[in-house]
C-alpha positions as CSV (number, residue, x, y, z in Angstrom):
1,X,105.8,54.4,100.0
2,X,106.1,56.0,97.1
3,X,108.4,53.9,95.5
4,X,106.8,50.4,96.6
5,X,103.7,51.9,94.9
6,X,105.9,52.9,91.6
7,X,107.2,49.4,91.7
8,X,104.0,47.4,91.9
9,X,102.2,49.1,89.3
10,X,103.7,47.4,86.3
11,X,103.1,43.7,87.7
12,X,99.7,44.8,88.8
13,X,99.0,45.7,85.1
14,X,100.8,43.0,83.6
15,X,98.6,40.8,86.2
16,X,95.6,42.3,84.6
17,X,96.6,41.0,81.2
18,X,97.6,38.0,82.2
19,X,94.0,37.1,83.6
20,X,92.8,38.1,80.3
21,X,93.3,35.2,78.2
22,X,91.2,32.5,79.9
23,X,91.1,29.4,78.1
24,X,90.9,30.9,74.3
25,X,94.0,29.0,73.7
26,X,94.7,28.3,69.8
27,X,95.4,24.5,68.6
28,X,99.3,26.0,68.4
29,X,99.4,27.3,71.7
30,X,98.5,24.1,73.4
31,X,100.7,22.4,71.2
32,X,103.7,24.1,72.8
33,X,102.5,24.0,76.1
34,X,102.5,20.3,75.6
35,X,105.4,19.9,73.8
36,X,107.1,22.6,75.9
37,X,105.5,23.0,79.5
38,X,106.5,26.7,81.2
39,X,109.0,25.8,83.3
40,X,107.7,28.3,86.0
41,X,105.1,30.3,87.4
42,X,107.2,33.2,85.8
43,X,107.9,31.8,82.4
44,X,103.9,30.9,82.6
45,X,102.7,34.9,83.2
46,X,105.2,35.7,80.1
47,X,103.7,33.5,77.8
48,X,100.3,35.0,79.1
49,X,101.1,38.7,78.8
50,X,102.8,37.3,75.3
51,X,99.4,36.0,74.2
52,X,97.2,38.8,75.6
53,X,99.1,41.6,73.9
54,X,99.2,39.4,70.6
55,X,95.2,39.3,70.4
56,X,94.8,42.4,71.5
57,X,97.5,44.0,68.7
58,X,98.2,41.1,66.6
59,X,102.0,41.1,64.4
């Protein structure tokens, strides 16, 4: 149980961040989801976590 719980964790916190964004979406953001659409609910989630971890330390 132990493990299952270890394993979980991260996407439970990643899932957290993910749900974090909402619909603040810059002009350039929707730009390349227009121009290039996430392929996947996976490659979606990354570009989410990408985003939320970018406004909340920028580069």
């Amino acid at each position: 149980m132990r493990v299952i719980r270890t394993a979980l964790m991260p996407m439970l916190l990643l899932a957290t961040l993910a749900a974090c964004t909402g619909e603040n979406r810059t002009v350039g953001e929707r730009v390349r989801d227009t121009v290039d659409p996430p392929s996947g609910p996976v490659e979606r989630t990354g570009r989410a976590v990408d985003r939320a971890i970018d406004r909340a330390k920028p580069n």
